[in-house]
N, C-alpha and C positions, 0 to 999 in steps of 0.2 A: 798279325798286324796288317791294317788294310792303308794301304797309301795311295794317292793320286798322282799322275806324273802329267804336265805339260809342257810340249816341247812349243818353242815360238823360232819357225823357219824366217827368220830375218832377213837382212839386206850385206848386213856385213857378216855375221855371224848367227851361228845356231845352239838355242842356248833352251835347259830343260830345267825345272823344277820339279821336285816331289815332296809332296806335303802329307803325312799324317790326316787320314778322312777323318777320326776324329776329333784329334784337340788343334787340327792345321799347325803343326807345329814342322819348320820344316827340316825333312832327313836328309838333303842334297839338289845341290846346284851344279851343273858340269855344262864347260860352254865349246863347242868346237868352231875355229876360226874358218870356216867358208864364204865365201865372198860371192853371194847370188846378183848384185848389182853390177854390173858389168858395163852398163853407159848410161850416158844422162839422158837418154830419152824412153819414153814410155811407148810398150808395146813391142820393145825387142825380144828377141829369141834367146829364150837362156838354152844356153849350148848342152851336146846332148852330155858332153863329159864334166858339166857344171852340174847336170839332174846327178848326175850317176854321184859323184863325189858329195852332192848334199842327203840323194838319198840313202848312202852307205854311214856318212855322219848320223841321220837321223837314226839308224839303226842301234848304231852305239851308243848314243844316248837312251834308246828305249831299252837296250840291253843294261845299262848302268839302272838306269831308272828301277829296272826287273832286282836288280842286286838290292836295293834301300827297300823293296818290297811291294813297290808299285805292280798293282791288278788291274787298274784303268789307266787310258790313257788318250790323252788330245793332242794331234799335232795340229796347228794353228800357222797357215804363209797368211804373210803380211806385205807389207809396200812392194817389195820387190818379183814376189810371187803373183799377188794381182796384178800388177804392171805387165807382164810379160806377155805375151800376143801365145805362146804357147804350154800355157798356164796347166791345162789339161791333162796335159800329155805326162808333166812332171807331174800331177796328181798320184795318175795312174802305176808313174813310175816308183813313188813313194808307198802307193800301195804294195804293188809287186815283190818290193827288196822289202818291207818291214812289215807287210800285212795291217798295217793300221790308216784309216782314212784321212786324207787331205785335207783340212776346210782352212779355205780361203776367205778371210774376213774382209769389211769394208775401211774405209779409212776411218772412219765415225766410231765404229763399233772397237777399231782397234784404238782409240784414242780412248774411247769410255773403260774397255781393258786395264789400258795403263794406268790412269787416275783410277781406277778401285784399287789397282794393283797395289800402286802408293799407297792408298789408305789404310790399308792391312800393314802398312810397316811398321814392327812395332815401336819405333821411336820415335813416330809420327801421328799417331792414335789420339793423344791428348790435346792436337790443334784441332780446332775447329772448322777454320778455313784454309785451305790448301790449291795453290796456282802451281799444276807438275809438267815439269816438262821432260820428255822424254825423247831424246834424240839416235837416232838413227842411222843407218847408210844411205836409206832412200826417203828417210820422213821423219819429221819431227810432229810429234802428239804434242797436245797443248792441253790442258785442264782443269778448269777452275772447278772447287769440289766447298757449298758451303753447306754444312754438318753431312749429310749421305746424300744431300742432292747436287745435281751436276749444271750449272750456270754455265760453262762454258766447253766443248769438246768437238777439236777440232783437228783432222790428218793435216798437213801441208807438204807439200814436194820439195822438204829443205831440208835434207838429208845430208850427211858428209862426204858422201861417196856421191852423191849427185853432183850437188855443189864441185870437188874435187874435178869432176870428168868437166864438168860443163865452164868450169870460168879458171883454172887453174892448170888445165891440159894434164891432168892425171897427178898433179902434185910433187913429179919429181923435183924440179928448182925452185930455187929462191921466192918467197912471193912478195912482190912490189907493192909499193904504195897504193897504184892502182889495181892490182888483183886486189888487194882488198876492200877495197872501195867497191869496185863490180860488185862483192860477193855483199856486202853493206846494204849498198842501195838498194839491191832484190829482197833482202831480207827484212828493210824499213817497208817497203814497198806492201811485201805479204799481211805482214803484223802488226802494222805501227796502228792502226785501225778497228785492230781484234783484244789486242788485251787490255785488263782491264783497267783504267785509269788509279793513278796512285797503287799500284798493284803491291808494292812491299809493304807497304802500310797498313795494309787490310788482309793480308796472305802469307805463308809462311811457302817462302820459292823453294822450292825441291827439283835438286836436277837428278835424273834416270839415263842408262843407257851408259856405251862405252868411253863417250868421252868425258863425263864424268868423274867416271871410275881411273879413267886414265888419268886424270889430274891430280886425283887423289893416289895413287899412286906414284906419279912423282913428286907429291910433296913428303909422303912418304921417306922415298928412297935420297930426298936433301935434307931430311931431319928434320923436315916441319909436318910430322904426321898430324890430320885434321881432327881435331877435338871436337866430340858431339857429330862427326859426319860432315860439317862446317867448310865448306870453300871458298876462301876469301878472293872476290874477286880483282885484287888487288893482283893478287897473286896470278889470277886466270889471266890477266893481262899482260907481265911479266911474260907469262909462256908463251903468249902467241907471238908476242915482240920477240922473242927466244927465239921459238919453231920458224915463223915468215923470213928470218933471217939465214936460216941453212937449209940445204938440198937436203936431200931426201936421206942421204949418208949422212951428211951433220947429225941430222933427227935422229936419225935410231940410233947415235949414241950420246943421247940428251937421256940424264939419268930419271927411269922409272919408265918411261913412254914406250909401251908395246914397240915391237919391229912390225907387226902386221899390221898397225892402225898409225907409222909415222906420216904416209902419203896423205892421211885424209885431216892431219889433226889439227895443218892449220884451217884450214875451210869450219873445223868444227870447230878452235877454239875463238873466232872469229862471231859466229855465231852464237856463243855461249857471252860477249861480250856483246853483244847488239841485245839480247835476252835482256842483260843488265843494265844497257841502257834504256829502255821501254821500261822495265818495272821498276828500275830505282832499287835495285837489290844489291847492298853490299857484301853477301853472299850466299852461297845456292846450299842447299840442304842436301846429300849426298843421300841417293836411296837405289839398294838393290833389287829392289822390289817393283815390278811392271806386270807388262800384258799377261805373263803367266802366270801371276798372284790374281790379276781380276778373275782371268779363265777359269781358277780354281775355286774363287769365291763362288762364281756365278753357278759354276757346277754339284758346288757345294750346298746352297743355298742356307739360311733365308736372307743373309747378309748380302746378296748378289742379287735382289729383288731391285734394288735403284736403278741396274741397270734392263 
């Protein structure tokens, strides 16, 4: 059996797929929680013991990868990897500990990733037009997709790990009225201008990435598991009002909500409610499928030709 594996060195997390080369069908997903975003500003130094631990991550993922049968392989840094003033150096580092090369993607090219990514999902195949969004530690991807061409793709620096460091002082307390509003206004400010008007109405909203998954998880674990992938943002609202209301202990014992993603989750479900207000979306389509589904497409080809 010949499989393809792509690992995508993230901002919060580093997370690997492996797909079957011929029928893409995929044999395994394995995500390890590292956290390369380390402040809100662009061009810091990711520490030398932040390289070491993401590059020894990356290894076990290419080693899992090697177990499902994977013979090729892509590792792919993104927002937080290109940001870093010493980008190089962790390259070389990841080469060293895992023998496979580094490539550092642009913010464009990692947005057009993500929306192929989505599009290969297979409970998403039968829309036509698709607005994904894919949220981050250091960046959230935007992408409007109508039949295999790309109208809209865009990186942004509205990450939840950005966001968290830069307007919320790392997210341990309570978030007030006004932290949220900060984190509101920046984020009207970005996109109120970029998406596309009437956007639920003409697009089928799919949200990517771990906050997400984290919502759907705790609807889960209160007994409203999401039917069809479905996240009602009735509900996304509920939680942030929940989350902004307790420290950083409260959160991690709010049932379903990761311990390593309670610091950043309200920033992100904050965000996920400002998404909803722009497009008029009463709820976001759940999809596990991003950057390392496009990377595979593209690799794969001929379906990876749009981008």
């Amino acid at each position: 059996m010949s499989a393809i594996a792509v690992v995508d060195v993230g901002s919060n997390s580093i997370k690997v797929a492996v797909v079957d080369a011929q029928d893409r069908r995929e044999l395994g997903r394995l995500t390890e929680p590292v956290r390369l975003q380390q402040d809100a500003q662009a061009g810091d130094l990711l520490p030398v013991e932040v390289q070491e631990e993401a590059a020894a991550a990356i290894g076990r993922l290419l080693d899992f990868s090697r177990s499902k049968g994977a013979t090729r392989f892509t590792v792919l840094g993104t927002s937080a990897v290109r940001e870093c003033a010493n980008r190089q150096a962790f390259a070389d580092k990841v080469r060293q500990v895992t023998g496979v090369p580094l490539t550092i993607v642009s913010g464009e090219v990692e947005a057009r990733l993500a929306g192929a990514g989505v599009r290969t999902d297979p409970a998403y195949q039968a829309y036509e037009n698709i607005l994904a969004f894919d949220l981050g530690g250091g960046s959230l991807e935007v992408t409007a997709i109508r039949g295999r061409h790309f109208v809209l793709a865009r990186s942004f620096p509205l990450g939840s790990v950005r966001l968290t460091n830069g307007y919320l002082r790392g997210g341990a307390g309570v978030i007030d009225e006004l932290d949220q509003l900060s984190i509101r206004t920046h984020l009207l400010g970005a996109l109120q201008s970029v998406l596309p008007a009437q956007a639920a109405e003409n697009y089928l909203i799919i949200g990517a990435g771990g906050a997400f998954a984290a919502v759907a998880l705790h609807l889960e674990a209160i007994g409203e598991a999401p039917v069809g992938g479905r996240l009602p943002v009735l509900r996304i609202r509920e939680l942030r009002d929940q989350l902004c209301a307790l420290d950083l202990d409260g959160r991690r014992k709010v049932p379903g909500i990761p311990a390593d993603r309670a610091d950043i989750m309200p920033a992100a479900l904050i965000t996920l409610c400002v998404l909803a207000d722009l497009t008029g979306a009463e709820a976001f389509h759940l999809s596990h499928y991003g950057v390392r589904h496009g990377m595979i497409e593209l690799l794969l080809g001929p379906s990876g030709e749009h981008l």
